[in-house]
Every structure is written in structure tokens, then in C-alpha cells.
N, C-alpha and C positions, 0 to 999 in steps of 0.2 A: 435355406439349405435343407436337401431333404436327408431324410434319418444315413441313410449310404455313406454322403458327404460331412454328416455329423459324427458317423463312427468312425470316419478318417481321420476327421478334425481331433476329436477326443486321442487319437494314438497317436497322433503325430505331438500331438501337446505334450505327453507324459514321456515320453521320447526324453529320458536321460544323457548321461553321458555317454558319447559312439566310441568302440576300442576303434584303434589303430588301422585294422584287417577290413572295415566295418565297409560293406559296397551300398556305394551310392547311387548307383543306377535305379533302383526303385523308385527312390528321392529324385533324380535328376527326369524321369519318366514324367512323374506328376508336375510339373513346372509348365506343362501346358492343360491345368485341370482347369475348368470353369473356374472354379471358386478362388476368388484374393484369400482368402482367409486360409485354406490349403498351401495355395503359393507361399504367404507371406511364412507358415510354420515349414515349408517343404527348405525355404533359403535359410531361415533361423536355426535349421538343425543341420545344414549344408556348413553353415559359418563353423561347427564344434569341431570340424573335421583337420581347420586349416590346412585346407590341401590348396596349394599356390595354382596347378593346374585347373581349378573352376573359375580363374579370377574371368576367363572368359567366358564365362557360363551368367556371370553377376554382370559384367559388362552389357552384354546383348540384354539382360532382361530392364537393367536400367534404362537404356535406350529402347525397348520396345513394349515394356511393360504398362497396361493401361491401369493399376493400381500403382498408387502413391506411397502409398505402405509397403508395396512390395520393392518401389523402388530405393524406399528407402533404408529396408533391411538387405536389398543386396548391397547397396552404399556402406552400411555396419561392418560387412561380412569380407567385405575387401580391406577393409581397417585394422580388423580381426585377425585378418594374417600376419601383419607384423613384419610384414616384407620388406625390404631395399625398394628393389625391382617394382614396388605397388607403387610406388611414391609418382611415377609419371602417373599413372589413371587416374591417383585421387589429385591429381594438379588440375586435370581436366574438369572436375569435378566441382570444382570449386566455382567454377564459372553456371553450373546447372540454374537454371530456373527456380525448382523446389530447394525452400531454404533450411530443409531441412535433411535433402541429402549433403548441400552446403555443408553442414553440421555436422554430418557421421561422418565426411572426409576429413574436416576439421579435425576428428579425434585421432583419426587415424592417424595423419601424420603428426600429430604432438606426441606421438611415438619417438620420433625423428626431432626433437625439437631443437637439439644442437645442431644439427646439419643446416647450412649457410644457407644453403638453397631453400629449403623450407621455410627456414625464417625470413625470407624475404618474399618468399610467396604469401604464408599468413600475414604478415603485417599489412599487406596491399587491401587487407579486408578490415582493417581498423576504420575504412573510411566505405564499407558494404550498405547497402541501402536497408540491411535487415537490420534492425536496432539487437537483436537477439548475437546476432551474429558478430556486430560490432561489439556487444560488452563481451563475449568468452574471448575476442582478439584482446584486446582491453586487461581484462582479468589476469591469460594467461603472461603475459611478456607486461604484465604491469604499467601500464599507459594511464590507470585513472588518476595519479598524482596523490594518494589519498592526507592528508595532513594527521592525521590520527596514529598517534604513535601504540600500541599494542602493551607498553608498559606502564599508562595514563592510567590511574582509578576509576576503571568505567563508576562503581557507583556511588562517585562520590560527588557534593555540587555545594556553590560558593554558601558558604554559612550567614553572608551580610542579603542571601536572595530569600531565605529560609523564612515562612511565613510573613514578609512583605509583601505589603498592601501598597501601590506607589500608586498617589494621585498625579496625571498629568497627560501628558499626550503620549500616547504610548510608542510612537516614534522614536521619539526622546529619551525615554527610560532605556528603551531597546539598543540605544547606543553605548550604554553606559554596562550592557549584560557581557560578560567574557564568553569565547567560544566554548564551545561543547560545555555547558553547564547545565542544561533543563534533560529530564527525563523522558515528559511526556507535555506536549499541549493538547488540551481541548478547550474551543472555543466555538463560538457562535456570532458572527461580526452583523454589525448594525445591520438589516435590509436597506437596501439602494431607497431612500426618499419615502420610506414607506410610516414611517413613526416621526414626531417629533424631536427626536434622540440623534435623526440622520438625517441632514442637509447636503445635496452635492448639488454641482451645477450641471454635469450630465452621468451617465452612465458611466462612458468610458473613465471619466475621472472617479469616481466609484470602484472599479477595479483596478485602476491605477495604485490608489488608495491602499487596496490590499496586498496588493501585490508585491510593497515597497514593506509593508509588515510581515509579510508569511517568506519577503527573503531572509529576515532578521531571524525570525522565528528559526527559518533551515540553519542559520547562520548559529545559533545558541545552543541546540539539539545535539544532543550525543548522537555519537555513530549506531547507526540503524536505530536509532528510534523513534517510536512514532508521536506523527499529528495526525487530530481527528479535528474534522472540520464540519459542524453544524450548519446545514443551509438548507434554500427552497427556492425555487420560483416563487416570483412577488408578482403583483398587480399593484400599477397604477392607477388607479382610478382615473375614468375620462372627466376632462375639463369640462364640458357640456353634453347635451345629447347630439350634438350631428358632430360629436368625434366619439373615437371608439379608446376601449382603456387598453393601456400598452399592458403587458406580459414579459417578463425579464428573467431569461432559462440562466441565474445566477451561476448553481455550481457547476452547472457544464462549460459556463464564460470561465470562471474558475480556473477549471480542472487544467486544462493546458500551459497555464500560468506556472502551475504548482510541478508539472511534469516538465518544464523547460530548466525550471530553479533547481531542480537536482532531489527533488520528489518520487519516490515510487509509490503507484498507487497498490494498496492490498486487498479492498473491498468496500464494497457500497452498503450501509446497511439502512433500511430502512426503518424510520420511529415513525411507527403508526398510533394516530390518536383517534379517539372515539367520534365518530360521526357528528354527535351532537356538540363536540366541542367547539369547533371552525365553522366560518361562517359557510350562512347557503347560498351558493353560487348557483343554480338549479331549478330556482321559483317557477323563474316566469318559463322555463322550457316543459315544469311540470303543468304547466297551465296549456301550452302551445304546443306541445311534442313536434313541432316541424322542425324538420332535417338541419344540419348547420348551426343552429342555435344550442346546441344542447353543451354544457358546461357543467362535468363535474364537483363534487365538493373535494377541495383538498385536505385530505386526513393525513398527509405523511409530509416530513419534511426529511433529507438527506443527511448522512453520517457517513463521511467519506471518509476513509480509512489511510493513510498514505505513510510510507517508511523512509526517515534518511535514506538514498541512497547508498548501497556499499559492495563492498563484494566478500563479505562476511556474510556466515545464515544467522538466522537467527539463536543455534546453541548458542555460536560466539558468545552475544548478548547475556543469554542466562549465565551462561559458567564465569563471568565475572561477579559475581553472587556467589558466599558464603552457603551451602546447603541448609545451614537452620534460614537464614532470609527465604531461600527459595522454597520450602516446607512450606513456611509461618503465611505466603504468601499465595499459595495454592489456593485454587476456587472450587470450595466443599459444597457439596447438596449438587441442586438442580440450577443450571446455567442456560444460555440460550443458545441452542442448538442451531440456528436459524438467523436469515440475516434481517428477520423480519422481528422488532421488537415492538411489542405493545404497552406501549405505558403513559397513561392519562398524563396531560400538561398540568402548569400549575402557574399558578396567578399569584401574583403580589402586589402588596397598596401600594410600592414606590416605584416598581419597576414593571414596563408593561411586555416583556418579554423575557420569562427565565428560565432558567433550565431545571428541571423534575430531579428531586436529590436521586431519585434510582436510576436515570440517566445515569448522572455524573459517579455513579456507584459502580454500574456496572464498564464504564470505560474504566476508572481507575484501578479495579479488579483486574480488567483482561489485557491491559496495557502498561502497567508498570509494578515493580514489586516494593515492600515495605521499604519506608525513609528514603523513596525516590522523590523527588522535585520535579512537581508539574505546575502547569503554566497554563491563564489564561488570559489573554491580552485585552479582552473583552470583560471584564469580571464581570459587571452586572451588579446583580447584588449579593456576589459571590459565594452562590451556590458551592459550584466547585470546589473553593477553598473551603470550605465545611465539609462535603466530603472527605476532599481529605485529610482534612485533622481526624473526623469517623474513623478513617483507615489507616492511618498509621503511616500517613505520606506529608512530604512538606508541601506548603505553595506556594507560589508566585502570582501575584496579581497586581493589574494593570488595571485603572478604571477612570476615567476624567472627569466624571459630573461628581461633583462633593454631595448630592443627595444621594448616591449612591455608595459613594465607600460609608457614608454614614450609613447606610444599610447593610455594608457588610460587615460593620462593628457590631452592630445588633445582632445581626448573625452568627458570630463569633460566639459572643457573648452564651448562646447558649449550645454552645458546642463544648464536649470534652477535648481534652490534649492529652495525645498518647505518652505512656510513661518515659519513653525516652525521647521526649522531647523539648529540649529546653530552649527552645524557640519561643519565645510568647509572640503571638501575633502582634506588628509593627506596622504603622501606620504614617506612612511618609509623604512628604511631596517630591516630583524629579531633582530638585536643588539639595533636599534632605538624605534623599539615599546617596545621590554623588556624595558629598561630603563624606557617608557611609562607607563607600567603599575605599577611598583613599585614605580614610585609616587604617 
């Protein structure tokens, strides 16, 4: 844009509100200027006017306008009016290609939302190919079913879950968890065949596997709250040298699984670890540098971020918290701006894969507030639950191999318990907590 078309731009921007008297022909003049970004502020400041006579001025440019912006601020602007009379065009409208003038018709008529007619035009898009489009059908005329009553104690969670430790199959325990009771999970699930820890007889049973735990997990979860789900691509190692080693893109097999079950995703974050940590994949191409061969070292593994579905934002969430919780629970200093974390792994004599306590610090910190119940169905040698007893959170924990919750006993052991916590950490088997809770 040169300086001419930037000092347009700049006045057409600041362009407040237009009196009554105010002539438009200046504005309807520039509608055939080069520049979208002219057009799109030239219809933006056309819409203040609501004058019903442009609706065909918005008309013609949606149909012949080569910016998508532009058409889809004259789709707002027909909306804007508030008309009877508008309700044929944005019917039409509804059918457009861009689904996002889709959208600004959508509002337009939810002007209209008791008129017969309209309601049975918008519902016809409850079953639209745009996912976007389908949940505000959804939302507005209430089609999601939600089981979540609005009068439930969002933060409150079963007292018999509160720092147990349950050894067994975590299947099994998951059966035995009440709806909406956990806060938050974080977890880290065995790699496919890759450790001694994890046995399957193919891949696809490997995600099968998870899949029948992370519906349980959605199934326990408070409304909108999240799972974070620790993973990587894994390697195979080859059986011999004249086969080659398989590579298994985990959380992206995952990730659809999780988006089908009633999952939304919120962000990918990346845990980057120190070069020298992970092995070298790299040797022999630093030997050979020919073409094809050359194989990275892998320094990061995946922290996918994913929300209960709902149709609540996330205030909802917070303002069912006491303001001193939500204070007490705020994250003071320096935090991570970025979805790129750096933090060295960490090794242990009983467990050969576990999670770095300022991991599990900073998910507990950004994802649930004090004397929330988190969960990790994977415990390990339960990191996590030591965290959160650090923080002022309860836990739930899940772990099958008896060398390992032995290790989260020890672990315990040198953890403090926050003062209002009269939970002592509980160490049960699946037959021991049942009993637990039918008392």
C-alpha cells in the first residue's frame, strides 16, 4: 500500500460514529479502490449507517468481490440492519461457499430467532460440513445434551479419591470413579513396545488400549476441564540389518481419538530437552552426509493441551472459585510465555521414564487451582502426586507394577502436606478402594 492508500486507510479507520444526515457517496465511491483493506474499512463504516437501501450495494459486492474479507464484512453489514425484509438474502446466504459469511448470516438472523421460519432454516445446519458452524447451531437452540447441571459444586471432588494411590489395572479402578470428579489429568502412557513396562501385540491394539482409558478419563473430568497428554514418536528398533526400524507418529494416531471422544484441543506445547540427553540418531550420517540418510536427534517430546468439551468459556470455570482460591492460586514471578519449554529430564533407579517435578509444577500451576483433584492414570513413580501435595492440590493415582507405587511411597514420604489437608496419602489395591467407596 503506498503512503496515499495508507492515509486513507489511517481515516477511514478512525472514522467514528456517522450522524444520521452523514452522505455516503464518498464511501460508496471508493468500493471500487484497489485496495481490500480500503473496501473492507469503506463496508465497516457503511454497516454504522444502517440504511436498508445499501443492502444492495452489500449484495453485488459479496457476489463479485475478489476479497474474502470484504465479503464477508458486507455479510456482517446486512445483519447489522436488523431488518424483516433482510431475512430472504441472508437465507441465501447461508448456502455461500465461505464459511464464514455462513456465520455473519448466522448472526444476523438469530436476531429473528423466534420466527418459525428461521428456525427451521438454522437448524438445517446443525448437520453443515463446517464443525464451527455446526457447534454455534448447537449452542444456540441447545442440541449439545449437556448432563452438567450449573448448580453442581464445580470445585469440589469425592473425598474417598483424595490422595489415593490404587494399585491395579487402571481400567478397573476407572470403573469404579464417579462422573465429573477429577480437576485435571496429566499423564504420560507407556510408549507402544518400547520399554520393558509395555508389551502389546500390535500397534493398533496399543491405541485401542488408550483410547478405552482417555474415554474414562473424559468420562471423570469436570466440565471444561483439562487433559494434558505427555507423548513422542517412538522407534522400533530393526529386527536385523536387511530390515529397516519402524517409527510410530503416536500423538498424532492419538490426537483424533481424543477429538472424536468429545476432546477439544487448546495447544501443543513443546518439552524441549538438552541435546546431550537423548540418544544419537545422527552418527553414522555425521560420518556419510549423503542425501536420505540423515536422521535427527530427538530433543522434544509432545504436551498436548486438550479441554472437556462445552459450551461454557472458560470464566464459567474460574468463577465457580471463592476469590481468596483464585488469588492464593495465581502464578507470581516469571512463567512461560511460550509454548516451547526447556527443562532438563530426570532419571530414576526404579523407573525408567518419569516426569521432571517442574514439568508436573508448571502444568499444575497453569491448569487447576488450590484443593483441585488431579489425576494421573499412569503414575509412575508419582511424580505428579508430589507435586501436588508441593502445591496445595489433591491426587489421584493409578499405577499397576507394585515396584512402583513402592516408589511412590518413598516419594511421599519426603513430601510436605498442605495445612488444609487432612488426607494422608492412601495406598490401596482396586478391591481395597471399592470397598472404600461403598462405605
Amino acid at each position: 500500500m503506498n503512503s496515499t492508500n495508507g492515509d486513507l486507510y489511517k481515516l477511514l479507520n478512525k472514522l467514528g460514529r456517522l450522524p444520521e444526515n452523514f452522505d455516503e457517496k464518498p464511501l460508496l465511491n471508493l468500493l471500487n479502490h484497489q485496495s481490500a483493506k480500503v473496501r473492507f474499512l469503506v463496508v465497516k463504516n457503511l454497516a454504522k449507517l444502517s440504511n436498508f437501501s445499501l443492502i444492495e450495494t452489500y449484495i453485488n459486492l459479496i457476489s463479485s468481490d475478489e476479497s474474502s474479507t470484504v465479503r464477508r464484512e458486507a455479510a456482517s453489514a446486512i445483519g447489522r440492519l436488523r431488518n424483516p425484509n433482510a431475512k430472504q438474502t441472508m437465507f441465501k446466504l447461508l448456502d455461500d461457499n465461505d464459511p464464514e459469511v455462513v456465520l455473519q448470516s448466522i448472526r444476523g438472523l438469530l436476531v429473528f430467532k423466534k420466527d418459525e421460519d428461521v428456525i427451521n432454516k438454522l437448524l438445517k445446519l446443525k448437520e453443515h460440513p463446517n464443525e464451527i458452524i455446526q457447534e454455534v447451531i448447537k449452542k444456540e437452540f441447545k442440541l449439545n445434551n449437556d448432563k452438567i447441571s450449573n448448580d453442581e459444586d464445580h470445585t469440589k471432588s469425592p473425598d474417598f479419591m483424595k490422595n489415593a494411590v490404587i494399585q491395579g489395572d487402571v481400567r478397573e479402578t476407572l470403573k469404579l470413579v464417579p462422573d465429573e470428579s477429577v480437576h485435571l489429568t496429566f499423564t504420560s502412557p507407556p510408549y507402544y513396545n518400547a520399554r520393558d513396562y509395555s508389551t502389546y501385540k500390535s500397534y493398533q491394539e496399543y491405541l485401542d488400549f488408550l483410547e478405552e482409558i482417555f474415554k474414562e478419563v473424559h468420562r471423570v473430568t469436570k466440565e471444561g476441564r483439562f487433559f494434558l497428554l505427555n507423548t513422542s514418536p517412538i522407534i522400533i528398533p530393526r529386527v536385523g540389518r536387511q530390515y529397516s526400524s519402524k517409527r510410530y507418529p503416536i500423538p498424532y494416531d492419538i490426537h483424533p481419538l481424543l477429538i472424536k471422544m468429545g476432546w477439544e484441543f487448546i495447544d501443543d506445547i513443546v518439552w524441549a530437552k538438552p541435546e546431550a540427553s537423548v540418544k544419537n540418531r545422527n552418527a553414522g550420517f555425521l560420518q556419510h552426509r549423503k542425501p536420505l540418510g540423515y536422521k535427527p536427534n530427538a530433543c522434544s517430546e509432545c504436551v498436548m493441551v486438550y479441554r472437556k468439551k462445552t459450551d461454557k468459556l472458560i470464566d464459567w470455570n474460574i468463577k465457580q472459585y471463592d476469590k481468596k482460591i483464585v488469588e492464593e492460586s495465581k502464578i507470581n514471578g516469571d512463567y512461560e510465555s511460550s509454548n516451547i519449554w526447556n527443562i532438563d529430564p530426570t532419571f530414576d533407579k526404579t523407573h525408567s521414564a518419569v516426569f521432571p517435578i517442574e514439568l508436573c509444577n508448571k502444568v499444575i500451576k497453569f491448569y487447576s487451582f488450590k484443593g483441585d483433584l488431579v489425576f494421573d492414570p499412569f503414575a509412575g513413580s508419582g511424580t505428579f502426586g508430589k507435586s501436588a501435595m508441593n502445591l496445595n492440590r489433591f491426587f489421584f493415582l493409578t499405577e499397576q507394577k507394585k515396584q512402583y507405587v513402592d516408589r511412590i511411597k518413598e516419594n511421599m514420604s519426603q513430601s510436605k502436606i498442605f495445612s488444609d489437608n487432612n488426607f494422608k496419602p492412601r495406598f490401596l489395591n482396586t478391591k481395597e478402594f471399592e470397598k472404600v467407596i461403598k462405605k
